[in-house]
Backbone bond lengths (Angstrom), bond angles and torsions (degrees), N, CA, C in turn:
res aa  C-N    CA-C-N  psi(-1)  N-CA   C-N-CA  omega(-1)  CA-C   N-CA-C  phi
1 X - - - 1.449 - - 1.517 108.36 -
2 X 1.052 116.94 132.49 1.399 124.60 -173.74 1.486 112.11 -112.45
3 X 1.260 121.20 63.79 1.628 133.81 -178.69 1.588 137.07 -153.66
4 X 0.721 109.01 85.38 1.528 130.43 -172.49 1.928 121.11 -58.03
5 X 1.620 102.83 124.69 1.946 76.19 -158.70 1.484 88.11 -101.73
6 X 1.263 127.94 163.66 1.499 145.73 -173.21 1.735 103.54 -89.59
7 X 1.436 96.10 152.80 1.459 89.79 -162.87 0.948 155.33 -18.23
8 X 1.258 153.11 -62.71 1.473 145.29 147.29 1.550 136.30 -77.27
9 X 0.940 111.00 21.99 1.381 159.74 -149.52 1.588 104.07 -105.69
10 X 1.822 117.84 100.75 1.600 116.01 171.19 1.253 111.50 -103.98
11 X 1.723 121.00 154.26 1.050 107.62 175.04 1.877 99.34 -110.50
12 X 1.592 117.34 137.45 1.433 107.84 -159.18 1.583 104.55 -127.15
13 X 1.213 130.30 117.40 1.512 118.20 178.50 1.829 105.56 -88.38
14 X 1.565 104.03 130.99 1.532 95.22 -177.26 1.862 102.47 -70.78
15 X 1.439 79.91 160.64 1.794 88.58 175.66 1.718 109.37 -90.60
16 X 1.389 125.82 147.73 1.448 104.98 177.30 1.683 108.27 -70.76
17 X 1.418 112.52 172.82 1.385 145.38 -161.43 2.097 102.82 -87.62
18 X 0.407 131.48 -174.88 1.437 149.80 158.64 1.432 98.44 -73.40
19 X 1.051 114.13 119.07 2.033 124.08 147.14 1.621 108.54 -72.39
20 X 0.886 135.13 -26.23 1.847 115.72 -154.57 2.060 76.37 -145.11
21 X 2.009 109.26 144.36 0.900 106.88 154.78 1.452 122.92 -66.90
22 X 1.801 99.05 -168.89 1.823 84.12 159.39 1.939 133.61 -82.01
23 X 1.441 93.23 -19.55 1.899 101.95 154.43 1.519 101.67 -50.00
24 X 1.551 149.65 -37.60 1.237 128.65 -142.88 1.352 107.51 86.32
25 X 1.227 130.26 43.31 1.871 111.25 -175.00 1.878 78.30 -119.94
26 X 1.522 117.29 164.96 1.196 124.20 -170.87 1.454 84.10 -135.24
27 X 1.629 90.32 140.29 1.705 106.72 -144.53 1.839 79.74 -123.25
28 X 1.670 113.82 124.84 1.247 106.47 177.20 1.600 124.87 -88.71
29 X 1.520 97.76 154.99 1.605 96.33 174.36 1.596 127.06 -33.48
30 X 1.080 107.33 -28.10 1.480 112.64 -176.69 1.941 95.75 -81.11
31 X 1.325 131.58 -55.23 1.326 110.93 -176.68 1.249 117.97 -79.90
32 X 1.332 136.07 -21.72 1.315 129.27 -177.10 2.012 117.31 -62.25
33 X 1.307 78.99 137.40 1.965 85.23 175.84 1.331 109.82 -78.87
34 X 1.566 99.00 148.23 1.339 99.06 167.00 1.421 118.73 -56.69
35 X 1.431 131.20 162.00 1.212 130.93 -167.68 1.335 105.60 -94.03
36 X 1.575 139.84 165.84 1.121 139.39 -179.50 1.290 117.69 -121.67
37 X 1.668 120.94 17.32 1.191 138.46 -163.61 1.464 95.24 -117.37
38 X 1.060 120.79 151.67 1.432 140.77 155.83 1.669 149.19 -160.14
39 X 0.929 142.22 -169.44 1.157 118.98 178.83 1.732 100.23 -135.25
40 X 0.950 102.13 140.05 1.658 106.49 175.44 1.429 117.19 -81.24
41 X 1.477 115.86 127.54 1.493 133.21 -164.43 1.812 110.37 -104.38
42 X 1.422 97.79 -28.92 1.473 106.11 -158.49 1.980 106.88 -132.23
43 X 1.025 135.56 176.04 1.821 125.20 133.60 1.637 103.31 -157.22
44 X 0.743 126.08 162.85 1.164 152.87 134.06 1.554 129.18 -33.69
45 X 1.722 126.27 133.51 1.326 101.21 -167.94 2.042 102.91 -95.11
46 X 0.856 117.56 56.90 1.406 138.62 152.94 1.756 95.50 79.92
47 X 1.170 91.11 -173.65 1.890 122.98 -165.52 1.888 96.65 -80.83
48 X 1.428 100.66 140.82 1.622 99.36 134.59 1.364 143.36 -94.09
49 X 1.126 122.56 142.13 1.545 127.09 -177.50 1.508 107.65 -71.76
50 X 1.176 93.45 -164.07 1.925 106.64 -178.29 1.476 118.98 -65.58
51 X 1.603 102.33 -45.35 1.635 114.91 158.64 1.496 129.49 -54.65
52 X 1.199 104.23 -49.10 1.423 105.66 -178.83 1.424 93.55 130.47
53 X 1.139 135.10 2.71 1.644 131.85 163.53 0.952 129.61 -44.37
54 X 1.524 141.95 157.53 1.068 141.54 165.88 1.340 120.67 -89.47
55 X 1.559 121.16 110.52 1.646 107.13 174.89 1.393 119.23 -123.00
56 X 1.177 114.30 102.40 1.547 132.53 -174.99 1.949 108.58 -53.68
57 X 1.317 78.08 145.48 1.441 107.12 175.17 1.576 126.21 -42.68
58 X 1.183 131.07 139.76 1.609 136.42 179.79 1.504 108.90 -78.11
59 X 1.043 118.70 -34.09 1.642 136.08 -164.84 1.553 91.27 -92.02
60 X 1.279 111.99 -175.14 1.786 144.53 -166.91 0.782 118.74 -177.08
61 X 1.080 145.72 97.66 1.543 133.64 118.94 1.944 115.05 59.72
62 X 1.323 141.91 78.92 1.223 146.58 -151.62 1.750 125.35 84.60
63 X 1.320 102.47 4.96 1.815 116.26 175.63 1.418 95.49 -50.64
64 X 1.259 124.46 161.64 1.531 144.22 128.52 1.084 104.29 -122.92
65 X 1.617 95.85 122.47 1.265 149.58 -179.10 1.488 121.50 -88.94
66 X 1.226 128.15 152.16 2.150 138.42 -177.50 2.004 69.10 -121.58
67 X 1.427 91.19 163.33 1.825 104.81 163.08 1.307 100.54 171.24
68 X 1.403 123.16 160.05 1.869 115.65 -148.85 1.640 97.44 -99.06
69 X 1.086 103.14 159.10 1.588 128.30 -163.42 1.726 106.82 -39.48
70 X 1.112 102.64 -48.50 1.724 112.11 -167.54 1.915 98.53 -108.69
71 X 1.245 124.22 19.91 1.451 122.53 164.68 1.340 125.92 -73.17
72 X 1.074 102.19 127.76 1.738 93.30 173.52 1.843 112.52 113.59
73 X 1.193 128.34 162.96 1.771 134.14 161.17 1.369 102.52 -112.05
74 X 1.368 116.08 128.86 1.187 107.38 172.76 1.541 116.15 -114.05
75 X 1.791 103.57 140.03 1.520 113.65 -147.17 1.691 77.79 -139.72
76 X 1.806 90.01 155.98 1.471 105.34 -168.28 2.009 90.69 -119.66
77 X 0.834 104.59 140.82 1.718 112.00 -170.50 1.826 111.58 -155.75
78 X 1.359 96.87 95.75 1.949 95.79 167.49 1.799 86.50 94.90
79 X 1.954 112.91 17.50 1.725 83.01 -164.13 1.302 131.70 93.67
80 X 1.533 119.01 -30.30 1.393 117.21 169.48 1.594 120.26 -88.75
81 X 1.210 114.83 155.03 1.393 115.26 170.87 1.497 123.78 -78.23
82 X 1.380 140.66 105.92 1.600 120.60 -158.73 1.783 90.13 -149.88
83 X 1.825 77.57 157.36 1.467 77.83 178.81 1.365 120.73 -126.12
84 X 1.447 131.41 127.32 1.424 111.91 -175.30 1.404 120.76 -109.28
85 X 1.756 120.26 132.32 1.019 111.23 -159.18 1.938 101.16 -141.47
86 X 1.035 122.87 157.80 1.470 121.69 168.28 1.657 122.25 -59.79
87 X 1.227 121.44 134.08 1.398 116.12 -166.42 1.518 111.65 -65.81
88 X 1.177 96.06 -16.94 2.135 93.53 176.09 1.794 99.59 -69.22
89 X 1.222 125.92 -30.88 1.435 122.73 146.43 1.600 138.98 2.25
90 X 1.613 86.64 -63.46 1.575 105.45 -176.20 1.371 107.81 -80.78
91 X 1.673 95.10 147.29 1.791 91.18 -176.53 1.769 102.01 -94.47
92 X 1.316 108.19 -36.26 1.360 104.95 175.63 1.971 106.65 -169.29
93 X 1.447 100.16 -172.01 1.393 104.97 -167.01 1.837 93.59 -112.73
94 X 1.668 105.05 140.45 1.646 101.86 -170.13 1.409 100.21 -115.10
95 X 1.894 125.52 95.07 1.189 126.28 149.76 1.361 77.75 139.49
């Protein structure tokens, strides 16, 4: 991928959802939610402060990520589906 995100700024590919509940029932593309999990592909080299400092990012490059239902723009790049969103975004890091 050839795209670089501007300061505080992640770039996050969602992870897919579950196909089958836990009964075994197979839940179709049309009802399943988007997922709220993802993994981070890209970041940004962080925010400035009040000074003019540089303060780098919490996340990296291979994180899985939680982030809220309606977070993020989602942009298609190289073909993939991704979403880019500000790191105050993320609710937290999973593992």
């Amino acid at each position: 991928m050839n795209f670089r995100p501007l300061h505080d700024r992640v770039v996050v590919k969602r992870l897919e959802g579950e196909e089958k509940t836990k009964g075994g029932i197979i839940i179709p593309d049309t009802a399943k939610e988007k997922p709220q999990e993802g993994e981070i592909v890209a970041v940004g080299p962080g925010a400035r402060d009040e000074t003019g400092k540089l303060v780098p990012l919490d996340v990296k490059k291979g994180d899985r990520v939680l982030f809220g239902k309606w977070s993020g723009t989602e942009v298609k790049i190289d073909g993939h589906d991704l979403l880019i969103m500000k790191e105050s975004d993320i609710l937290g890091v999973v593992g």
